[in-house]
Residue, then its C-alpha position, 0 to 999 in steps of 0.5 A: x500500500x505504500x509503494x502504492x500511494x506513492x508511485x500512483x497516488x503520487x503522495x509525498x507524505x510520511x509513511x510509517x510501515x508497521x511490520x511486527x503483525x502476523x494478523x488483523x488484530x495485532x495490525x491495530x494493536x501496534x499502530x493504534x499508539x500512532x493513532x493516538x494524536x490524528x483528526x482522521x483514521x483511514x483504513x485502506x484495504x480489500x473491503x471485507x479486509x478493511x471492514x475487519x480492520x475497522x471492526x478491530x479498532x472499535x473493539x480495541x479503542x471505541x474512542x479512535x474508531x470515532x475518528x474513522x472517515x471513509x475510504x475507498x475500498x471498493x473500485x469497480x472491475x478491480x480484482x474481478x477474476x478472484x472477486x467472488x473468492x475474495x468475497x466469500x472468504x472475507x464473509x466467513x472471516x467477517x461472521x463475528x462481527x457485530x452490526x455495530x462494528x460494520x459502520x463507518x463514523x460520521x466524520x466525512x473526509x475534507 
């Protein structure tokens, strides 16, 4: 994602890359200290991915997942070959999320 945003999306900001993580869970545990003093948190990934990620911070700190703006976790035609596998394993991944931790703040991005 941040060779990404880079190359393509030609940003120049700071990029902090958080490589301790073997899961989800552990991902948002490590970075919520970076979190800890932004106005936004936005969480780039494969949807059903994202939606984890996002479902995750609710669960660790309901206090930063109010800060969680929309991101763009969908674009159509992307990944059309193993869409439907991608769908289905990330509806398994999801069955413990509760319908609470589904939605995205009211926060809109400026």
């Amino acid at each position: 994602m941040a060779d990404y945003a880079k190359s393509v999306l030609a940003f120049n900001g700071t990029v902090l890359l958080e490589d301790q993580s073997t899961t989800t869970w552990e991902n948002i545990m490590h970075v919520i200290p970076l979190l800890e003093d932004v106005d936004r948190i936005k969480i780039a990934s494969q949807p059903a991915h994202a939606l984890k990620a996002r479902a995750y911070l609710r669960r660790q700190r309901p206090d930063l997942a109010e800060r969680l703006v929309r991101a763009d976790d969908y674009r159509p035609g992307e990944w059309m070959a193993v869409k439907p596998l991608l769908a289905l394993y990330g509806l398994w991944t999801l069955r413990g999320v509760k319908a609470g931790e589904r939605k995205v703040s009211l926060w809109t991005a400026l």
